[in-house]
C-alpha positions as MATLAB code, in Angstrom:
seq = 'XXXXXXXXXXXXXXXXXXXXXXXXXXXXXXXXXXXXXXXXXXXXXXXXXXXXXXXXXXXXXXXXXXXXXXXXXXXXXXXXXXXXXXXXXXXXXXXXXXXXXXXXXXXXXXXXXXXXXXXXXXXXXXXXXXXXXXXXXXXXXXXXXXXXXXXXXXXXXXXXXXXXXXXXXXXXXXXXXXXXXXXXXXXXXXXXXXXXXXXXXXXXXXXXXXXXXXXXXXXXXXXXXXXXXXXXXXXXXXXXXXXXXXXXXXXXXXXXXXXXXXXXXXXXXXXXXXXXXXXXXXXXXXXXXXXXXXXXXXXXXXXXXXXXXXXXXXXXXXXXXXXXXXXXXXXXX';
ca = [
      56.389  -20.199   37.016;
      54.547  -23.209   35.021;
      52.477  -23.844   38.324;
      51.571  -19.921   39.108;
      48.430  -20.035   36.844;
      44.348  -20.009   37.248;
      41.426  -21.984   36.008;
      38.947  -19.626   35.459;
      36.000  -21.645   34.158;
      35.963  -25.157   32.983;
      33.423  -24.339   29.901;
      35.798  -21.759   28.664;
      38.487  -22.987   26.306;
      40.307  -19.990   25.966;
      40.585  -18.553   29.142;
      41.660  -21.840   30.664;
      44.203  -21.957   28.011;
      46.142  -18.810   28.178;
      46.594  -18.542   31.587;
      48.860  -20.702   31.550;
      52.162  -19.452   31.127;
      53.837  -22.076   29.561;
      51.755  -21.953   26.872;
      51.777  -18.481   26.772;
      55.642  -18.696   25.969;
      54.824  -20.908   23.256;
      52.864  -18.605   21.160;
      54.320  -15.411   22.211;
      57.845  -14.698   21.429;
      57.682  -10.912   23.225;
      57.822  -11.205   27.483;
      56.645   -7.794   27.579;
      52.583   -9.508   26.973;
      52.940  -11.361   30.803;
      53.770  -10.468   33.767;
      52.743  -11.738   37.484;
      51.145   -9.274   39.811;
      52.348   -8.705   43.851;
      50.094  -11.701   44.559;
      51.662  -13.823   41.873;
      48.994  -13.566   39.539;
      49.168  -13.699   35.760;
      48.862  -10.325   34.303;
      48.444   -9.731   30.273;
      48.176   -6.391   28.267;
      44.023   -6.534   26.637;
      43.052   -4.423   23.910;
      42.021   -1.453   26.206;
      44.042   -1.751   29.400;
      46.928   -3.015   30.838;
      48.127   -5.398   33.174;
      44.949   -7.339   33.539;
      45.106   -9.925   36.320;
      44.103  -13.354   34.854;
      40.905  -13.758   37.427;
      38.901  -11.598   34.746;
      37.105  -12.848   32.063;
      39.310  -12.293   29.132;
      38.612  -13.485   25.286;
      41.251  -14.978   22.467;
      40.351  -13.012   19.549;
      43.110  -13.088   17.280;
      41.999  -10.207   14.606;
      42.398   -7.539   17.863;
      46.495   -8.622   17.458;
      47.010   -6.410   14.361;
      45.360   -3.592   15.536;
      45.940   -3.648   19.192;
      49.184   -5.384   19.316;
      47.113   -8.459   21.633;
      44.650  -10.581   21.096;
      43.211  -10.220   24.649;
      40.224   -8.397   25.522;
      38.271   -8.232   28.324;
      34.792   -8.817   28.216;
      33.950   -5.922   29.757;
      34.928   -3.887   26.886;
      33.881   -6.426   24.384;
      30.645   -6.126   25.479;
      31.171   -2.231   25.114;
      31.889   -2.959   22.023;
      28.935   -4.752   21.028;
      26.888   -2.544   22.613;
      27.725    0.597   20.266;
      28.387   -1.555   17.298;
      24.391   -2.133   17.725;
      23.365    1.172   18.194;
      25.836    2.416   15.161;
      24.173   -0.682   13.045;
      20.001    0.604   14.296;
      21.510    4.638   13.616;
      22.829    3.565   10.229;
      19.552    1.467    9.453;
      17.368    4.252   10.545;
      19.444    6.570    7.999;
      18.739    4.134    5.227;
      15.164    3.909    5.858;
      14.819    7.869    6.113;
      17.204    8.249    2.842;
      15.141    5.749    1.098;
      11.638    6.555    1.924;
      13.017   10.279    0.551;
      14.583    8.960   -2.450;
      11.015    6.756   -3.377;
       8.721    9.588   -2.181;
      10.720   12.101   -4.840;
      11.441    9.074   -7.720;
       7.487    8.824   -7.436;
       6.299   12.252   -7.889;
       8.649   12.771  -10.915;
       7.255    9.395  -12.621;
       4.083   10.647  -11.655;
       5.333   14.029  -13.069;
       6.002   11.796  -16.552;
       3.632    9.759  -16.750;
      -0.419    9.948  -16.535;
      -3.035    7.569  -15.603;
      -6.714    7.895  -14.269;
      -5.544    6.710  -11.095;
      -3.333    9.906  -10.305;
      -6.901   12.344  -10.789;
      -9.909   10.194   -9.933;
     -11.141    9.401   -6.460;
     -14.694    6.711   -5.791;
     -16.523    8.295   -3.036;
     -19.123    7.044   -0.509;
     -21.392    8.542    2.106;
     -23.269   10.849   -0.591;
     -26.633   12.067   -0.127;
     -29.339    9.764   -2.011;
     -30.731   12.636   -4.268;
     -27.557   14.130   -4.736;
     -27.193   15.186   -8.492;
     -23.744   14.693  -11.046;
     -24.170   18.724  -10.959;
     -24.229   18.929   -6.909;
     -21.416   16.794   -6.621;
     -19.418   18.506   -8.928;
     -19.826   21.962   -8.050;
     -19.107   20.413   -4.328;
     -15.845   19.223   -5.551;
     -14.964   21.776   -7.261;
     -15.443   24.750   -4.509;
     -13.023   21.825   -2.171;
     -10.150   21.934   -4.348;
      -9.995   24.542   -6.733;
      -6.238   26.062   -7.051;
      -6.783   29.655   -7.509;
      -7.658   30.800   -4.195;
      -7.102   29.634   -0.649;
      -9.164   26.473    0.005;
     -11.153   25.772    2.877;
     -10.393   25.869    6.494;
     -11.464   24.715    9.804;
     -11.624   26.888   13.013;
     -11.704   24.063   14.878;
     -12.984   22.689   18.334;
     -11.654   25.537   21.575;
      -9.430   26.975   18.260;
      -7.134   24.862   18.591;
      -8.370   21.124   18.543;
      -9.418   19.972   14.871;
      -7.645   23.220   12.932;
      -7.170   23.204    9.605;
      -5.420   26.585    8.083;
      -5.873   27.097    4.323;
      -3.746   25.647    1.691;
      -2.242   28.679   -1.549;
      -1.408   28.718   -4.953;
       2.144   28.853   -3.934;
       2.345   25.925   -1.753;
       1.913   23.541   -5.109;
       4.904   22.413   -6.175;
       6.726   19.986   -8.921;
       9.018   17.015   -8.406;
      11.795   19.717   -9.067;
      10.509   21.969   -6.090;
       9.445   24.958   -8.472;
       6.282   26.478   -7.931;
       3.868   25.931  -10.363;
       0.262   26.873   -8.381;
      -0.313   30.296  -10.256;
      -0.135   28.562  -14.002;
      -2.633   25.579  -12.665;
      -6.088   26.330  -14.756;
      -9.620   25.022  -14.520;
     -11.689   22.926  -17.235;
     -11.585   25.045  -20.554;
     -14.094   25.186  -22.808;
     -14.521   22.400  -24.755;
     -11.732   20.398  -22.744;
     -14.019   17.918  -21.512;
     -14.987   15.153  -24.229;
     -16.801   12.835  -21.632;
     -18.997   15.112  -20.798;
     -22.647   14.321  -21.269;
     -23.527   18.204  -22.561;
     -21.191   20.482  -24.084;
     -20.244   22.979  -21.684;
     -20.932   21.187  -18.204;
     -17.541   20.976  -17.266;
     -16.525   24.505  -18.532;
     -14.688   26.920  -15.563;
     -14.946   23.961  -13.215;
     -11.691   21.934  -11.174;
     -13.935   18.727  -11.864;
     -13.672   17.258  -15.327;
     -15.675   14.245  -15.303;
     -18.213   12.971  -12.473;
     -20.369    9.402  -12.965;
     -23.224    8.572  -10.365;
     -23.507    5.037   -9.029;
     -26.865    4.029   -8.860;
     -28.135    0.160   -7.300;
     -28.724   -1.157  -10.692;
     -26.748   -4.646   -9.705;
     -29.204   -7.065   -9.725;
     -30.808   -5.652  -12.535;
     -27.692   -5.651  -14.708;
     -26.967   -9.249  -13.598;
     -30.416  -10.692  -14.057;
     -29.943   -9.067  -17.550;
     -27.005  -10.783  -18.073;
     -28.426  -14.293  -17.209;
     -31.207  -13.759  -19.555;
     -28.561  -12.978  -22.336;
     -26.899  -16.230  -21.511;
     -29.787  -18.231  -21.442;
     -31.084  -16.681  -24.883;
     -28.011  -17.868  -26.572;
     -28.035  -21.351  -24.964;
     -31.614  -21.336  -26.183;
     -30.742  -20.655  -29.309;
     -27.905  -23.253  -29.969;
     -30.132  -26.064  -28.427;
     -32.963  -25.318  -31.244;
     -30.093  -25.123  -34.183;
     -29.122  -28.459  -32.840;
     -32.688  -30.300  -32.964;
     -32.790  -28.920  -36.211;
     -29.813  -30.053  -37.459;
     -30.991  -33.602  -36.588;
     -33.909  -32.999  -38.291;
     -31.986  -32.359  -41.439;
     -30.388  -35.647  -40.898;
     -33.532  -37.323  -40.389;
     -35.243  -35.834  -44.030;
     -31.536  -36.836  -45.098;
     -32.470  -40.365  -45.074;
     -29.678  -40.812  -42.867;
     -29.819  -40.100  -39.492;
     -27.318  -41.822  -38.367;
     -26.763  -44.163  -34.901;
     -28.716  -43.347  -31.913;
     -30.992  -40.843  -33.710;
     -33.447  -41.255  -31.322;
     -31.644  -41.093  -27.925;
     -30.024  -37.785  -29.511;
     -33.436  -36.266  -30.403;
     -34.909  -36.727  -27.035;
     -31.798  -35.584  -25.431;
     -32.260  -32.659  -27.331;
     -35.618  -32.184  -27.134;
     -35.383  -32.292  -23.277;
     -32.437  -30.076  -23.293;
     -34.487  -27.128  -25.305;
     -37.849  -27.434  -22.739;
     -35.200  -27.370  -19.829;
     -33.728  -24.217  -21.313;
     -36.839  -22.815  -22.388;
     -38.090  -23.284  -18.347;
     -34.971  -21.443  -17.702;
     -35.229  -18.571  -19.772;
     -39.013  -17.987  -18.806;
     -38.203  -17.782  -15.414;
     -35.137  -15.069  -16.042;
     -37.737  -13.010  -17.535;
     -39.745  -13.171  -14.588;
     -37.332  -12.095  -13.072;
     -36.239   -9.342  -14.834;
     -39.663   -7.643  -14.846;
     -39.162   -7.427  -11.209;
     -36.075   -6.119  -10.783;
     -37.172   -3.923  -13.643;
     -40.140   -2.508  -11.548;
     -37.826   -2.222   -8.565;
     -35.068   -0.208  -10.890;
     -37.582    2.393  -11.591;
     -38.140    2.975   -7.861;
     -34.591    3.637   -7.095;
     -33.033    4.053  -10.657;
     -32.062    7.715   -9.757;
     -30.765    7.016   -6.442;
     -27.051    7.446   -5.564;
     -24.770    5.483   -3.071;
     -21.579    6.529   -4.627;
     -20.019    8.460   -7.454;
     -16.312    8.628   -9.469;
     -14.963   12.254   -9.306;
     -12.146   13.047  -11.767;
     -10.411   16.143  -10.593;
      -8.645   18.578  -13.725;
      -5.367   18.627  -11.805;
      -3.154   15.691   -9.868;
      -2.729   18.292   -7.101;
      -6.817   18.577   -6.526;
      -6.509   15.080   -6.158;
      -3.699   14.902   -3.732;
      -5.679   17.136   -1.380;
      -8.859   15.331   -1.587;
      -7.315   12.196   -0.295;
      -5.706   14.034    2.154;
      -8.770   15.414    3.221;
     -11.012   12.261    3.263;
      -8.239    9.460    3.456;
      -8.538    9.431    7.688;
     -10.070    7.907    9.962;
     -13.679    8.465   10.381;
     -13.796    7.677   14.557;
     -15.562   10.258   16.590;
     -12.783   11.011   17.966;
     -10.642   11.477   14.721;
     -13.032   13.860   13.781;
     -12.694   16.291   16.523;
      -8.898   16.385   16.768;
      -8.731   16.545   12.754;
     -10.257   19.198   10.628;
     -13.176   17.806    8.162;
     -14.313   19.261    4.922;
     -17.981   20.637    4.711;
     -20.510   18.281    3.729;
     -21.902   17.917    0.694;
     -25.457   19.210    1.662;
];
């Protein structure tokens, strides 16, 4: 019986090894594990079938012994095995990720529900008309995404491509899934403190709105000026305090060197300054040309919910293309 046995592969330790019966007999106390087929061949019981001739590929595995009463497996159903132990491992990953984008999605609207910051009501937009007025854009706003009434639509390209069905009262809801639309109100009287005339704000969804205008280069060649004033000033108080040394009677080592260093420091600074001004009187001239023009503006909305629609509304892509196959709000003018 010791010379009935098969090589199967010489690269594979433990198929080579334990078809060979007598060391089979060494490790397995039980007879009922081998037997020899019609044509003499070494048979062993595998995890999921019996009598397996030893001219498949079968694996060692010892774990398999105390649940399957073998260690041997073909590799057949190993790789079975594998197969749906992937698939259970991507199913239960895909849960997770499903569960926990839930989980975050609700833990952030009841934070948001907590807690309030500017960021959860104000939006910066672009793409406004140049003459467009803080009044325009707020009334504009406000129409958009007031909360009383159904908001607006879109019919759409052929009526179906690009629809956009309006959104109720009753669809707004809190992190606890109660309805809360019908108790949402606009600006009340007197509510908003930023505004630049008592009364602006009053009956509207918009609470605050600040123009951009191009005043940049103006602000920054303001700025510089500022700066160089200062460093004017501190190189003068410094040639005068050397002067004070110098009526002193003691003014010390290196006076000299120190005073012309100075001195050439102040008409350096002096240059510098007189050619900030310059410039400042013509970005002043060029600020009163376009001082009341307006490439953006900050909208803060009364309500989070306002909000939440607006950058549902806007936050897409602006393609040609996305346009048609996506409803768009009407334009400001």
């Amino acid at each position: 019986a010791s010379t009935r046995h098969l090589v199967l592969s010489s690269n594979s330790t433990n198929t080579t090894k334990y078809c060979d019966p007598e060391w089979h007999d060494k490790r397995f106390d039980d007879g009922d594990l081998v037997s020899y087929g019609s044509d003499g061949m070494l048979q062993v019981d595998t995890a999921f079938e019996k009598g397996v001739s030893c001219n498949k590929w079968i694996y060692d595995i010892p774990i398999l012994e105390a649940f399957y009463g073998t260690p041997f497996v073909r590799a057949r159903h190993m790789s079975y095995v594998v197969g749906w132990a992937d698939i259970l491992i991507s199913l239960t990953i895909l849960f997770a990720t499903v569960h926990m984008s839930r989980t975050v999605r609700q833990v952030t609207q009841r934070v948001n529900s907590e807690h309030v910051s500017v960021e959860d009501y104000a939006v910066y937009v672009r793409g406004l008309p140049a003459d467009a007025t803080e009044e325009q854009v707020r009334d504009h706003f406000s129409a958009l995404y007031q909360l009383t009434d159904p908001d607006w639509i879109s019919e759409g390209k052929c009526g179906c491509i690009g629809t956009k069905p309006p959104r109720l009262s009753e669809d707004i809801l809190d992190h606890k899934a109660d309805i809360i639309g019908p108790s949402l109100k606009p600006v009340q009287p007197g509510a908003a403190k930023n505004a630049r005339e008592p009364g602006v704000f009053d009956g509207s969804w918009v609470c605050e709105v600040e123009l951009v205008r191009p005043e940049g280069s103006f602000i920054r060649t303001f700025r510089t000026k500022a700066a160089g004033v200062k460093s004017l000033k501190l190189a003068r108080a410094k040639i005068k305090m050397l002067q004070a040394k110098l009526a002193s009677g003691k003014p010390g080592w290196f006076f000299k060197s120190k005073m012309t260093a100075a001195e050439k420091a102040l008409e350096k600074k002096d240059d510098k300054l007189q050619a900030s001004t310059k410039g400042l009187m013509a970005n002043a001239q060029d600020y009163e040309t376009v001082k009341d023009t307006c490439i953006a503006a900050f909208v803060v909305f009364n309500h989070e919910e306002s909000f939440r629609r607006c950058m549902t509304d806007y936050n897409k892509p602006q393609s040609l293309l996305a346009r048609l196959c996506v409803g768009v709000p009407p334009p400001l003018k």
